[in-house]
CHARMM internal coordinates of N, CA and C (Angstrom, degrees):
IC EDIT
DIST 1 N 1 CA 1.4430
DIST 1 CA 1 C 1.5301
ANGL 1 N 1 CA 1 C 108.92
DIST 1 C 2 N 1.2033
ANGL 1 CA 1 C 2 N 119.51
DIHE 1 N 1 CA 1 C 2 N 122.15
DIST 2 N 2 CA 1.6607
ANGL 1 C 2 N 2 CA 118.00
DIHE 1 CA 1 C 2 N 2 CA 178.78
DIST 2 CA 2 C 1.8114
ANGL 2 N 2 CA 2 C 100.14
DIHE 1 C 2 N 2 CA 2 C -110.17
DIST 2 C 3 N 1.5603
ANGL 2 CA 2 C 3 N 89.23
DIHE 2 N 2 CA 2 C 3 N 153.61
DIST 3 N 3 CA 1.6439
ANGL 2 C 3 N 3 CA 110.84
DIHE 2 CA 2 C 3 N 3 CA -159.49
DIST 3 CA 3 C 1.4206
ANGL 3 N 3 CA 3 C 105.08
DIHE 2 C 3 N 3 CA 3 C -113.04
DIST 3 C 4 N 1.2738
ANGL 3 CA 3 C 4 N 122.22
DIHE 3 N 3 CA 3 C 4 N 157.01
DIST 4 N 4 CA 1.5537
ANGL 3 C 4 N 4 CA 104.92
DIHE 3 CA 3 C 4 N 4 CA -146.61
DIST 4 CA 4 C 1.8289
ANGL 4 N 4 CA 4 C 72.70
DIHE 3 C 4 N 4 CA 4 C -100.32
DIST 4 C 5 N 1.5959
ANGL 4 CA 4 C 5 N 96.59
DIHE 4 N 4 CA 4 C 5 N 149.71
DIST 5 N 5 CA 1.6062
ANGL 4 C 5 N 5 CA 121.01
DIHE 4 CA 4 C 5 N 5 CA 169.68
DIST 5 CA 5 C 2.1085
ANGL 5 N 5 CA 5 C 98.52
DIHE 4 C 5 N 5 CA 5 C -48.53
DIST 5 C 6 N 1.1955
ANGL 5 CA 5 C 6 N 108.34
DIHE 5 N 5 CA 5 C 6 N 153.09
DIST 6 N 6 CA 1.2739
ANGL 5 C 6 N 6 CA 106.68
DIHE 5 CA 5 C 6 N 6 CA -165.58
DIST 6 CA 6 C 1.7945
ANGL 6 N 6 CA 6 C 96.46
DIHE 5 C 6 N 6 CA 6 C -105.61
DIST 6 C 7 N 1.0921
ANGL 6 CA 6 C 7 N 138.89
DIHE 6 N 6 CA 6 C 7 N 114.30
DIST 7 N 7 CA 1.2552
ANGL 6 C 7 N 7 CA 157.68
DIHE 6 CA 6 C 7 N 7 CA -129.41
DIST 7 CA 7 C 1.7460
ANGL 7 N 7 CA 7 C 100.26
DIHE 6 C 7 N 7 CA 7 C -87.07
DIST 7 C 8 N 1.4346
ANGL 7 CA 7 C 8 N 136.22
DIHE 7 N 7 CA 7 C 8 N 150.77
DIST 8 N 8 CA 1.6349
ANGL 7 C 8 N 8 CA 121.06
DIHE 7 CA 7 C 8 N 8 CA -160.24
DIST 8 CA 8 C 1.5361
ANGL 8 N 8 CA 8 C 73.80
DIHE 7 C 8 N 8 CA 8 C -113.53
DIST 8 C 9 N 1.5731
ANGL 8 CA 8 C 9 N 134.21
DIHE 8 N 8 CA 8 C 9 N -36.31
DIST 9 N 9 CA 1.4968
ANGL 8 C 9 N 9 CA 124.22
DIHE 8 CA 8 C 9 N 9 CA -144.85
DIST 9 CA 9 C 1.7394
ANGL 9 N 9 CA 9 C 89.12
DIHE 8 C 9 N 9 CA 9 C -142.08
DIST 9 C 10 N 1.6613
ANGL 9 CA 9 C 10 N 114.00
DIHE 9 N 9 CA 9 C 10 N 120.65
DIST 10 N 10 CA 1.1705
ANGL 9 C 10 N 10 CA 113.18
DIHE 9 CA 9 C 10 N 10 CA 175.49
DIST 10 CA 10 C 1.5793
ANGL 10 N 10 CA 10 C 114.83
DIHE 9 C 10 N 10 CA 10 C -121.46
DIST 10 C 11 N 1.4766
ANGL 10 CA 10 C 11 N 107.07
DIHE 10 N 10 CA 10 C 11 N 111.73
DIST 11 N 11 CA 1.6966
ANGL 10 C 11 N 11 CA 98.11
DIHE 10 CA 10 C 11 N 11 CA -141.84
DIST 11 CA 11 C 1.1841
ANGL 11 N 11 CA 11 C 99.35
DIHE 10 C 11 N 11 CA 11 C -89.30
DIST 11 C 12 N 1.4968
ANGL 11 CA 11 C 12 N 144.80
DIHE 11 N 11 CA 11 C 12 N -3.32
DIST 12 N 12 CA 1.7066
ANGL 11 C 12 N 12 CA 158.22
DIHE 11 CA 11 C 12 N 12 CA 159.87
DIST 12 CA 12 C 1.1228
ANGL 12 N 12 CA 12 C 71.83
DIHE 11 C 12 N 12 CA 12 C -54.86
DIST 12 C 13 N 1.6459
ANGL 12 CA 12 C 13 N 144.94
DIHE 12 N 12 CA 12 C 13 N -102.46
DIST 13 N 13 CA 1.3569
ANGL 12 C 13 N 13 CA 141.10
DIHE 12 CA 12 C 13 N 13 CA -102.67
DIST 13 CA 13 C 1.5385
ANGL 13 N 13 CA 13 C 97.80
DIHE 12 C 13 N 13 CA 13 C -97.26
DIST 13 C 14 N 1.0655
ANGL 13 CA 13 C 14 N 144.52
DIHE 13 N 13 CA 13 C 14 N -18.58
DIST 14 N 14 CA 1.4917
ANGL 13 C 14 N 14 CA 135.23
DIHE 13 CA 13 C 14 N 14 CA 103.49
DIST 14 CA 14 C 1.0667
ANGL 14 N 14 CA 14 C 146.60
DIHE 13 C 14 N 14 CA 14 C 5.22
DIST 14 C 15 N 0.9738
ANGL 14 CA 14 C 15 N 134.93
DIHE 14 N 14 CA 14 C 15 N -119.55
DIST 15 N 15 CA 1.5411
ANGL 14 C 15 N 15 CA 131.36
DIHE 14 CA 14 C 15 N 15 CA 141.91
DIST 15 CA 15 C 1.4208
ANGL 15 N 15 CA 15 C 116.56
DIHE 14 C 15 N 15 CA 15 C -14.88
DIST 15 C 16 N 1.5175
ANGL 15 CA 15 C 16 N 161.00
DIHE 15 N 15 CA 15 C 16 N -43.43
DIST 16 N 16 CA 1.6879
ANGL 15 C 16 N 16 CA 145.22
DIHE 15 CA 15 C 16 N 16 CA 117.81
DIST 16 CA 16 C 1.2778
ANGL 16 N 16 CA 16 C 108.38
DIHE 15 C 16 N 16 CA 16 C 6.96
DIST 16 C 17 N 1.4177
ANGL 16 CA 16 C 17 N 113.77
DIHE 16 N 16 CA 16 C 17 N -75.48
DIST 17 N 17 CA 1.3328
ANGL 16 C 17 N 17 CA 124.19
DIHE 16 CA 16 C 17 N 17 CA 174.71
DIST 17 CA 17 C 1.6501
ANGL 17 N 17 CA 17 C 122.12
DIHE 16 C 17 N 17 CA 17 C -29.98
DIST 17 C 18 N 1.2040
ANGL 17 CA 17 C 18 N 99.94
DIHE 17 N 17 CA 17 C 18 N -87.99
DIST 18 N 18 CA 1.0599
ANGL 17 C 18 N 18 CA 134.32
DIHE 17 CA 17 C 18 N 18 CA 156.36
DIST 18 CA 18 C 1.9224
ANGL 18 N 18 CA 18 C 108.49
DIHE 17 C 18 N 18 CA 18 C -5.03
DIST 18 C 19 N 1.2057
ANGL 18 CA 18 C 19 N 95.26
DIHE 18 N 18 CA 18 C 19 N -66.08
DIST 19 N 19 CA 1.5068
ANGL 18 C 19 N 19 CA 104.20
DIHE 18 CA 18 C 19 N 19 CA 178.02
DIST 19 CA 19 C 1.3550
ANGL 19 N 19 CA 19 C 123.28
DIHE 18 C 19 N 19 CA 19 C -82.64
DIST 19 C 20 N 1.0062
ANGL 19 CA 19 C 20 N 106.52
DIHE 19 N 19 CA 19 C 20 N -21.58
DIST 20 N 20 CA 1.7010
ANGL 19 C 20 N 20 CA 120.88
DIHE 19 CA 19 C 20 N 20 CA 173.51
DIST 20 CA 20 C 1.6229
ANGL 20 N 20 CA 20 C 102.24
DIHE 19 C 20 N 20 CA 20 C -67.72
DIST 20 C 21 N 1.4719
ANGL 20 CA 20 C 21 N 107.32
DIHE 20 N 20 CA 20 C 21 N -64.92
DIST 21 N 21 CA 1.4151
ANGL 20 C 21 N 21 CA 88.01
DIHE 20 CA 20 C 21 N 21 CA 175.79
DIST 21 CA 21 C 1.6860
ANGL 21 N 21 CA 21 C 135.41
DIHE 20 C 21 N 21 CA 21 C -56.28
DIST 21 C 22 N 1.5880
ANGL 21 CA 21 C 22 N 93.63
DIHE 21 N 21 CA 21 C 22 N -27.46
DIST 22 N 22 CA 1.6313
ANGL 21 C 22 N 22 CA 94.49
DIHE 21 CA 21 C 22 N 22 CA 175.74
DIST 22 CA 22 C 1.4823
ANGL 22 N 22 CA 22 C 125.21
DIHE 21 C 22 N 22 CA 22 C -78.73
DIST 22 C 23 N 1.7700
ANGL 22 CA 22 C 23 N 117.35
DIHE 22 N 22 CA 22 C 23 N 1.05
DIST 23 N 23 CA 1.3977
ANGL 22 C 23 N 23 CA 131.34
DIHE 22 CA 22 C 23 N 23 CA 150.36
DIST 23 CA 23 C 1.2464
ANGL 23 N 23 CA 23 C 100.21
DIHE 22 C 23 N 23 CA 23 C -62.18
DIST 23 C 24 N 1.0590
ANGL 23 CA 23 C 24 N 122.21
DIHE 23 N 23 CA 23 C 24 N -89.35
DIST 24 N 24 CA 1.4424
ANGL 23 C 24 N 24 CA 161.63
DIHE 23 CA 23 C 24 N 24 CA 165.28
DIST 24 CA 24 C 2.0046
ANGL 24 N 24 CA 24 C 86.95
DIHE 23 C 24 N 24 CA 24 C 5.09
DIST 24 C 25 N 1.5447
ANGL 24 CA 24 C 25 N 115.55
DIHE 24 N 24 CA 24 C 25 N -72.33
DIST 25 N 25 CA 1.0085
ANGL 24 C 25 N 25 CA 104.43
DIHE 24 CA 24 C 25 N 25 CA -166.13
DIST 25 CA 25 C 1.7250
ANGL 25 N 25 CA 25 C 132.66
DIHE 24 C 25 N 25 CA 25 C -74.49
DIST 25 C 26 N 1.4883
ANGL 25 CA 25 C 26 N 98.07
DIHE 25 N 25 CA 25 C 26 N -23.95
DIST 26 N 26 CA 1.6122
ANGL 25 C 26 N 26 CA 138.97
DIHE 25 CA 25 C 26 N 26 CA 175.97
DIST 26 CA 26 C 1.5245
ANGL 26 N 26 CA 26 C 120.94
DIHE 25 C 26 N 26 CA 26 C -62.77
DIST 26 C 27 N 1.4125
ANGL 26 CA 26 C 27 N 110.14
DIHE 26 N 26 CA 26 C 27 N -25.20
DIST 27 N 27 CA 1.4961
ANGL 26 C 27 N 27 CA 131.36
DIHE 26 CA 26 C 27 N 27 CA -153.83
DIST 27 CA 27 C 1.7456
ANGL 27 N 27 CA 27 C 99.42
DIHE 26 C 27 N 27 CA 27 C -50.87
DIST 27 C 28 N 0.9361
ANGL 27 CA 27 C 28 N 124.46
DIHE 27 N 27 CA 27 C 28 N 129.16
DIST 28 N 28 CA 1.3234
ANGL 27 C 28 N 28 CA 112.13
DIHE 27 CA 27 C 28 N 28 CA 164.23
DIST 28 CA 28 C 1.8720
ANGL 28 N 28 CA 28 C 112.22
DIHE 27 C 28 N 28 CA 28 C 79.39
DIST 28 C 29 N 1.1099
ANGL 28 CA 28 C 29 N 109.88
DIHE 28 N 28 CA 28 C 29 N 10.39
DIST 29 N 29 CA 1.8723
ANGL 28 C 29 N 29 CA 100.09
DIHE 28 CA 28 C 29 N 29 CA -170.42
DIST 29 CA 29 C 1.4394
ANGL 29 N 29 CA 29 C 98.06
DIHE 28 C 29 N 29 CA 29 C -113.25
DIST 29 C 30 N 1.6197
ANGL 29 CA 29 C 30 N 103.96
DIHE 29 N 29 CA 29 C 30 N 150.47
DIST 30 N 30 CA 1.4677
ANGL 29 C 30 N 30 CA 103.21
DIHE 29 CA 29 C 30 N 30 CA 177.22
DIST 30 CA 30 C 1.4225
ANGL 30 N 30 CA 30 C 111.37
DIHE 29 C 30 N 30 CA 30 C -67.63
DIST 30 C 31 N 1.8056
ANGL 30 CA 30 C 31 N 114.92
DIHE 30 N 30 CA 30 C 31 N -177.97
DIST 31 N 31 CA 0.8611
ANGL 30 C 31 N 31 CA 115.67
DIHE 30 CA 30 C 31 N 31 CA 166.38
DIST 31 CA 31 C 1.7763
ANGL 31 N 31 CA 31 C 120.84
DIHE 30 C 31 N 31 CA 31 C -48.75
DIST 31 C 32 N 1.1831
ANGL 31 CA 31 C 32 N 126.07
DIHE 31 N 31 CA 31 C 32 N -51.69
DIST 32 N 32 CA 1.4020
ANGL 31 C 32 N 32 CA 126.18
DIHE 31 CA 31 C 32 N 32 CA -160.95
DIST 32 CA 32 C 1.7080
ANGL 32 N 32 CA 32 C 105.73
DIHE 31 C 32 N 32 CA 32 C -88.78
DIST 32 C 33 N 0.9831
ANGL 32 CA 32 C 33 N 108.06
DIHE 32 N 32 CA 32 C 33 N -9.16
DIST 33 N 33 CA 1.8769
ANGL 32 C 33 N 33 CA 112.04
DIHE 32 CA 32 C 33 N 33 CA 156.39
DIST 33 CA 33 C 1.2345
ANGL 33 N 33 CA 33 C 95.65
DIHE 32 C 33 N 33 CA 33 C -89.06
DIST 33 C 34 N 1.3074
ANGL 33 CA 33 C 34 N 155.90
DIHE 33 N 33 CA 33 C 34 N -57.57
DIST 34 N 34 CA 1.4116
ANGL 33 C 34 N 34 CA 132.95
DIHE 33 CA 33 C 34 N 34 CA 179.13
DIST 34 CA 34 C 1.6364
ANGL 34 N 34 CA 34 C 118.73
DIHE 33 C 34 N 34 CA 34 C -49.44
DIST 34 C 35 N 0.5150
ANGL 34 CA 34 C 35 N 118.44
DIHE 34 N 34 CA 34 C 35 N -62.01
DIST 35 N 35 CA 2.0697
ANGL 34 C 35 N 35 CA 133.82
DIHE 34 CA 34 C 35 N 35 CA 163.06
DIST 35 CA 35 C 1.4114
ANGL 35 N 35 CA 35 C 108.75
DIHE 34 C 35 N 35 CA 35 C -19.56
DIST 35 C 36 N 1.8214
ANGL 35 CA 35 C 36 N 89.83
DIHE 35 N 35 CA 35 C 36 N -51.83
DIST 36 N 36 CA 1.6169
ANGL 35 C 36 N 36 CA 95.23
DIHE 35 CA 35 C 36 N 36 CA -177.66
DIST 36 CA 36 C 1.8802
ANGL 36 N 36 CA 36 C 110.05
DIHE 35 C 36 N 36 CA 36 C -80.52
DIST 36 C 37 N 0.6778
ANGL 36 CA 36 C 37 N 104.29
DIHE 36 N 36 CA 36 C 37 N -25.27
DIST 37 N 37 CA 1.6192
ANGL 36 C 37 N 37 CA 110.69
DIHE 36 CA 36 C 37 N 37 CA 165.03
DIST 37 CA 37 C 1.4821
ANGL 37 N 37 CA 37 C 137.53
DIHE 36 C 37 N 37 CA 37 C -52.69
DIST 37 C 38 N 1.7904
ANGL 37 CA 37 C 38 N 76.39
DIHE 37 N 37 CA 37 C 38 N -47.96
DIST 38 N 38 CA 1.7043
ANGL 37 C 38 N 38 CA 87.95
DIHE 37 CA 37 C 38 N 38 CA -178.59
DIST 38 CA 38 C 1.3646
ANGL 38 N 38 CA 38 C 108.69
DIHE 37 C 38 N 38 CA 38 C -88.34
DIST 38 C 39 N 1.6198
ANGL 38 CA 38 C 39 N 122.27
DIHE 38 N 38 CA 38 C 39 N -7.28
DIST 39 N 39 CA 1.6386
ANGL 38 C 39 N 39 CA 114.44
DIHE 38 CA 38 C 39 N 39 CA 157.80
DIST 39 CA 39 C 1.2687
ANGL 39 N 39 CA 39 C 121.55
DIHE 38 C 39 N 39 CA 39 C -92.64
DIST 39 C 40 N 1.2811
ANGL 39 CA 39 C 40 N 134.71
DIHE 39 N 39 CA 39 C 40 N 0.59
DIST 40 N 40 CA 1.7447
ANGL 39 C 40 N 40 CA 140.77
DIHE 39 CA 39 C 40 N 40 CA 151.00
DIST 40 CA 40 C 1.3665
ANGL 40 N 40 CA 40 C 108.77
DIHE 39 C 40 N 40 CA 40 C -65.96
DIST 40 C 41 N 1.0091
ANGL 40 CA 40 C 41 N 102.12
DIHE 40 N 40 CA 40 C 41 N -23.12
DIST 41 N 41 CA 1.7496
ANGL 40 C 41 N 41 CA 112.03
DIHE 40 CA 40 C 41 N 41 CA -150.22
DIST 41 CA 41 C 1.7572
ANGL 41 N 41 CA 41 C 123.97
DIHE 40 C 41 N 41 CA 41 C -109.25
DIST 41 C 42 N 1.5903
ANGL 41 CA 41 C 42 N 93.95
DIHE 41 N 41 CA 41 C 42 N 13.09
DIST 42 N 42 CA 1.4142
ANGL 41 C 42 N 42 CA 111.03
DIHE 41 CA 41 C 42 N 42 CA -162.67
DIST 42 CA 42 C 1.5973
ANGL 42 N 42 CA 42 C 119.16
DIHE 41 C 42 N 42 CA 42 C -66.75
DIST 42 C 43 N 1.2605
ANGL 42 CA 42 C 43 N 114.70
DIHE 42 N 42 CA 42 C 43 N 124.18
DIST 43 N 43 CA 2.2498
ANGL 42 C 43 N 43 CA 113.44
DIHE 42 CA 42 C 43 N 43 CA -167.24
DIST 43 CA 43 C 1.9549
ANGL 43 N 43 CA 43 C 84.13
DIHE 42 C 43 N 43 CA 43 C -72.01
DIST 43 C 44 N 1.3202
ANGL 43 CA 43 C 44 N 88.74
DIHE 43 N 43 CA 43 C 44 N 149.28
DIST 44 N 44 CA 1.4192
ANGL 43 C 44 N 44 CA 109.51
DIHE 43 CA 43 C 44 N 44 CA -168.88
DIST 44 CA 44 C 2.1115
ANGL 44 N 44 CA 44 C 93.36
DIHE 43 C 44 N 44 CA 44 C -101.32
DIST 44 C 45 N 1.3840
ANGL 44 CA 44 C 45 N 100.02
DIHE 44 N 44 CA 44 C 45 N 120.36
DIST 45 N 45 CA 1.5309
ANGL 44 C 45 N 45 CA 96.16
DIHE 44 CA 44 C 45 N 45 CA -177.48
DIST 45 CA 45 C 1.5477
ANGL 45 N 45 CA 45 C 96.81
DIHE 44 C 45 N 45 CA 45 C -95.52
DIST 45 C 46 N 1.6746
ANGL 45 CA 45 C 46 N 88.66
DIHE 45 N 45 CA 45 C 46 N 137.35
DIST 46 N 46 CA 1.8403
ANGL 45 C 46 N 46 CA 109.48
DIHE 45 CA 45 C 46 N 46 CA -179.84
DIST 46 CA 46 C 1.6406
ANGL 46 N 46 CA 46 C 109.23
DIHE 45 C 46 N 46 CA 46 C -103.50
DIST 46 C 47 N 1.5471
ANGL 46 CA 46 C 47 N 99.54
DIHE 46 N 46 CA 46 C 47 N 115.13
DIST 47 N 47 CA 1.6833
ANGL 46 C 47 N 47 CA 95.62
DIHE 46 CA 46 C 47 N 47 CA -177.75
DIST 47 CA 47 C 1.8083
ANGL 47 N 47 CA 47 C 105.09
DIHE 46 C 47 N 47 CA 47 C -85.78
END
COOR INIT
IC SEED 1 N 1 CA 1 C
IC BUILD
């Protein structure tokens, strides 16, 4: 029976995260405080 290799980066449990906090931080703000959030708040893409 082979066992699956144990994974270094689990990008579901990530991204959960990820979104939880951006409930988490959003809760309650209007539209144009969210807007403003999500341009402070920008994920930095890694080439």
């Amino acid at each position: 029976m082979e066992t699956k290799p144990q994974k270094v980066f689990d990008t579901v449990k990530v991204f959960r995260a990820i979104k939880e906090k951006v409930a988490k931080d959003t809760e309650g703000m209007t539209f144009e405080q969210f807007r403003e959030y999500l341009n402070e708040n920008q994920l930095v893409t890694v080439k």
